[in-house]
C-alpha positions in Angstrom: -24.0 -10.4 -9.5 -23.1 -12.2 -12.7 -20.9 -15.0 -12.1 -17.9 -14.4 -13.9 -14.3 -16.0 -14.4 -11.6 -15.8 -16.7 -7.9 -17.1 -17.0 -5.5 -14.7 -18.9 -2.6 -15.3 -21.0 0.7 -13.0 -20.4 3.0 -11.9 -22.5 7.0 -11.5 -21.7 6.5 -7.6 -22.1 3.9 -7.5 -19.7 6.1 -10.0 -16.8 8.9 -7.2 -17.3 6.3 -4.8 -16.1 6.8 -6.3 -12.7 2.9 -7.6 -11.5 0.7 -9.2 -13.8 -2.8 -10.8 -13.2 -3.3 -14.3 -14.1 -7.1 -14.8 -13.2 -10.0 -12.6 -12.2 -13.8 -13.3 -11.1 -16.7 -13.0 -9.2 -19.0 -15.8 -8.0 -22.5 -15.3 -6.1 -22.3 -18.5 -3.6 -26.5 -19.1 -2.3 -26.8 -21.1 1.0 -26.4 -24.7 0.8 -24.8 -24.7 -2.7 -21.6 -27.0 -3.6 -18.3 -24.9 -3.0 -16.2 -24.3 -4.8 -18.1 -23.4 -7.9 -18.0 -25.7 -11.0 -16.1 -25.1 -14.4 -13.2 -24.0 -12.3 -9.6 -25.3 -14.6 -8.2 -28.4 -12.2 -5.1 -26.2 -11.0 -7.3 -24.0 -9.5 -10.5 -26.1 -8.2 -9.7 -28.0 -4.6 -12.1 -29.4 -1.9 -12.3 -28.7 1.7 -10.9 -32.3 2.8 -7.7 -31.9 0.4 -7.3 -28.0 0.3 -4.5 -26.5 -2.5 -1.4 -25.0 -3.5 -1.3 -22.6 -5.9 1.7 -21.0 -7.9 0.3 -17.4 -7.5 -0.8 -14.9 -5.1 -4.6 -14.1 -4.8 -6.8 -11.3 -3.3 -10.4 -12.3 -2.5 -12.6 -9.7 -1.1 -15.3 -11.2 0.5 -18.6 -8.8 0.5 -21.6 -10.4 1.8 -21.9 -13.8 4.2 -19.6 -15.7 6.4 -17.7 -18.7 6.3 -14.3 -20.0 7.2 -10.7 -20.0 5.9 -7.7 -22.6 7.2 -4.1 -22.1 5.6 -0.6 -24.1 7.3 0.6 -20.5 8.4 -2.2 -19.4 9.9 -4.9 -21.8 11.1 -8.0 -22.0 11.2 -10.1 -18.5 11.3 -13.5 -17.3 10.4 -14.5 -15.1 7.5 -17.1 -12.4 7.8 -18.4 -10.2 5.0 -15.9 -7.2 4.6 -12.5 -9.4 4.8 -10.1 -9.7 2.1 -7.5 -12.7 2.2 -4.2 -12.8 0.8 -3.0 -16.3 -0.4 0.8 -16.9 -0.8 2.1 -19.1 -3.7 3.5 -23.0 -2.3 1.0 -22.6 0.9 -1.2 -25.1 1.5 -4.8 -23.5 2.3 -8.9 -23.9 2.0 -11.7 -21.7 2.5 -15.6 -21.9 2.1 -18.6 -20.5 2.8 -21.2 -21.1 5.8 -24.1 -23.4 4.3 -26.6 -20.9 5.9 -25.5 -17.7 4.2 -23.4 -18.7 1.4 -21.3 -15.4 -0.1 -20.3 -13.1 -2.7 -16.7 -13.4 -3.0 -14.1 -11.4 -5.7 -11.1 -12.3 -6.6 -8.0 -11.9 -8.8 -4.9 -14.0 -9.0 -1.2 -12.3 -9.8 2.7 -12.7 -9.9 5.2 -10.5 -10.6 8.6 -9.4 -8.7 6.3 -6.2 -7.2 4.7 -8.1 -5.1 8.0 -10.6 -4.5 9.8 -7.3 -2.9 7.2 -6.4 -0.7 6.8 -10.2 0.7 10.6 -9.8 0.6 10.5 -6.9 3.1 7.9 -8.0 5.4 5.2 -5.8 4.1 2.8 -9.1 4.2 3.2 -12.2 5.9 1.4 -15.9 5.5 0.8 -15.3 9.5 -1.8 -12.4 8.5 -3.8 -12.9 5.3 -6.7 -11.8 6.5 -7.3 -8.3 6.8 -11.1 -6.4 7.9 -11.7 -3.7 5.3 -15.2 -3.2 6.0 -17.4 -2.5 3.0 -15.7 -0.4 0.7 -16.7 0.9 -2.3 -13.3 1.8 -3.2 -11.9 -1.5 -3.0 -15.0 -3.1 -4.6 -14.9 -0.5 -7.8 -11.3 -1.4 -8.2 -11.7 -5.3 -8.5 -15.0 -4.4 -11.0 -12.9 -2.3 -13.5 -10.4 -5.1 -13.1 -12.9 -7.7 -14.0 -14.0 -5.5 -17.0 -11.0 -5.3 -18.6 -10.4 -8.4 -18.6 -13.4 -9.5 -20.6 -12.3 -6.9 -23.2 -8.7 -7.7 -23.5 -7.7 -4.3 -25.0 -4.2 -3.8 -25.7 -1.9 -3.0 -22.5 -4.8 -3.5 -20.1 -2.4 -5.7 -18.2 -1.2 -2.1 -17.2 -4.1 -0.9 -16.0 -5.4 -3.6 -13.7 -1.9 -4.8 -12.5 -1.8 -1.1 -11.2 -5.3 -1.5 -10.0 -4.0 -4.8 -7.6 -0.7 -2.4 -6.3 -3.9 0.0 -5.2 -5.9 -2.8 -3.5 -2.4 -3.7 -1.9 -1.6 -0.8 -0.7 -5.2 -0.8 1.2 -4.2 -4.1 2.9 -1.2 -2.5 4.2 -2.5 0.6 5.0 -5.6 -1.0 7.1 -3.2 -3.2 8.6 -0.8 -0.3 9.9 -3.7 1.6 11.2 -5.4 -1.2 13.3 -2.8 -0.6 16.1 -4.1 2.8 16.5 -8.0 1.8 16.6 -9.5 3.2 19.7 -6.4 5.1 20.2 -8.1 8.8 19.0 -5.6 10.8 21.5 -2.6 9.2 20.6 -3.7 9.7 16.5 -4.9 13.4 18.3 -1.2 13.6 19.2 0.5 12.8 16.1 -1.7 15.3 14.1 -0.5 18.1 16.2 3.4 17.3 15.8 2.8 17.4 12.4 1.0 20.5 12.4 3.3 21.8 14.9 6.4 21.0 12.6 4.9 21.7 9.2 3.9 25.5 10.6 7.6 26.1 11.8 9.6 24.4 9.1 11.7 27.7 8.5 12.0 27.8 12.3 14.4 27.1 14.8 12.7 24.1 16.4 13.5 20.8 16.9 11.4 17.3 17.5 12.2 17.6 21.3 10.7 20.5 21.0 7.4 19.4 19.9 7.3 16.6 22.5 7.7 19.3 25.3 4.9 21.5 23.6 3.2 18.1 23.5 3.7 17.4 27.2 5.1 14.2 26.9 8.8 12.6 27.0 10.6 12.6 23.6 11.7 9.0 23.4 7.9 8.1 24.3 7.0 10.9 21.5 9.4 9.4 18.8 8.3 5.7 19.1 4.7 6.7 18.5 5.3 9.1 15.8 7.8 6.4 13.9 5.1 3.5 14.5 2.1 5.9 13.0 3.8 7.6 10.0 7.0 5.8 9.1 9.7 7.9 10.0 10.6 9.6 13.0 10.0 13.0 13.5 13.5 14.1 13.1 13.3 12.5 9.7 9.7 13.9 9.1 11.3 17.6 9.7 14.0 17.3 7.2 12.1 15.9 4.0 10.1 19.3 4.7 13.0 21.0 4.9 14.2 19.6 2.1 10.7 19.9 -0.2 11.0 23.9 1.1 14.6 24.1 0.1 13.4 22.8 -3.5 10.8 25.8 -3.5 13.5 28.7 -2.6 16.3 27.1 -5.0 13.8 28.7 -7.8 14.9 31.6 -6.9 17.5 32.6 -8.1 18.6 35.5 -6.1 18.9 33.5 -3.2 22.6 31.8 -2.3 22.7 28.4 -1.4 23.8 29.9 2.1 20.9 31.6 2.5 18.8 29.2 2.0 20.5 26.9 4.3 20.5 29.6 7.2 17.1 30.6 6.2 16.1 26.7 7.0 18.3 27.0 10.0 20.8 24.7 8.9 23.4 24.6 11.1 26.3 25.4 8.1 25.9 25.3 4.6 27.9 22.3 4.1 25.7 20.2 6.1 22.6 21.7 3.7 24.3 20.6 0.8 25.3 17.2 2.2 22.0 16.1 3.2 20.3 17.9 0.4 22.5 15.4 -1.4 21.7 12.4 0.4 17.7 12.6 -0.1 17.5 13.9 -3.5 20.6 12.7 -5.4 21.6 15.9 -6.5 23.4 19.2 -4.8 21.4 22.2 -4.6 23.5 23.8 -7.1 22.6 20.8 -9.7 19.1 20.5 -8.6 18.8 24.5 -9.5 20.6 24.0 -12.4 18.1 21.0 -13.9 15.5 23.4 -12.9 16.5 26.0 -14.8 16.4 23.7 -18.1 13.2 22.6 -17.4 11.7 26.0 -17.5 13.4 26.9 -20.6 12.5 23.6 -22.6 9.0 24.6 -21.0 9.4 28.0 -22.8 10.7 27.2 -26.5 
């Protein structure tokens, strides 16, 4: 590792864009070196005893050694090779290596009202900013290419990389959801099969009770474990595929709208078109309609 940092300007184009990255780098930290590393610009340099606040949000991915990280939210916790921290602008935090290992850390700072709406909906809290990823070469490729395009600067590379840190986000959250499930392989097992189950009978009769019966356990128990895995409960889960189907027989055009909606098992086609409505902004009769355009622009 070559260590590496760099503090990038941002235009008002690239704010609009709604995440932009202020900082990237990498720094190779050998046992019983000074931490932080030198050269750092004053706003972003800190010691253990005083800690800092910064006026950003950060990611750094920690890939080899151990040490420990403190923040007013979250107290004092350990760091181990594989965790990434999240740090949360106007929170008062320090972190630094163990003298016997040292460690390879990456990082990259960023703003932006992306990542304001997702602190806004509880997606990540200062209570959790560490999350175990493990080694992964995904995540580690991701911070690289971001680090190389900032030492080249090229024109809308903001773009790229701020797209890169909504990827290395999205990991967080996604490692965070499935923790609550770790050693939980027949409950995962379970929700597998009810998606199976309701993906193979989506022009069927059947209903999420259903499944839970088939799946030998009560449907209130069923629901609460689906919603918590996936997102949505299973009710939900059945009519966006009824929904995506619908989209598939509305291109063809000998089929009514109320065949479609008893072929889907709808219970009227009134209630088809009103929830049809609801999830994709459109009737059926528009969203045919706008199809129909499409493949003639496609033709000409």
């Amino acid at each position: 590792m070559v260590n590496y940092f760099k503090y990038l300007p941002v235009s008002e184009d690239e704010k609009i864009w709604g995440l932009y990255v202020l900082n990237a780098g990498c720094t190779r930290i050998e046992p019983e070196q000074a931490y932080p590393y030198k050269n750092h610009p004053s706003h972003h340099n800190f010691t253990w005893d005083n800690g800092r606040v910064l006026n950003e949000f950060q990611l750094i991915y920690i890939t080899k050694g151990k040490g420990f990280f403190e923040s007013e939210s979250a107290g004092k916790q350990e760091i181990a090779a594989g965790n990434i921290i999240l740090l949360f602008p106007g929170e008062r935090h320090r972190y630094k290596p163990n003298t016997d290992t040292g460690w390879d850390e990456y990082w990259i700072g960023f703003k932006g009202g992306i990542i304001e709406n997702l602190i806004s909906n509880n997606f990540f809290n200062k209570e959790i900013p560490i999350t175990d990823l493990g080694f992964n070469e995904r995540i580690l490729n991701s911070l690289l290419e971001i680090i190389e395009r900032t030492k080249e600067e090229k024109s809308g590379y903001q773009s790229l990389i701020s797209g890169a840190v909504l990827y290395l986000l999205g990991h967080i959250h996604s490692s965070t959801k499935q923790v609550s499930f770790n050693g939980k392989e027949e409950l995962v097992k379970m929700i597998d099969n009810a998606r199976v189950i309701l993906r193979a009978n989506v022009d069927e009769n059947i209903s999420p009770e259903q499944v839970a019966c088939e799946l030998k356990v009560s449907y209130s128990y069923f629901r609460k474990i689906f919603k918590t895995y996936v997102g949505i409960s299973p009710g939900q889960y059945l009519i966006q595929l009824k929904i995506q189907r619908a989209k598939e027989h509305l291109l063809n055009h000998e089929k009514s709208i109320k065949q479609i909606a008893y072929d889907l098992n709808f219970e009227s086609n009134f209630y088809f078109s009103k929830i049809f409505k609801d999830k994709t902004g459109f009737t059926p009769n528009q969203y045919r309609d706008m199809q129909n355009v499409k493949m003639k622009s496609a033709k000409i």
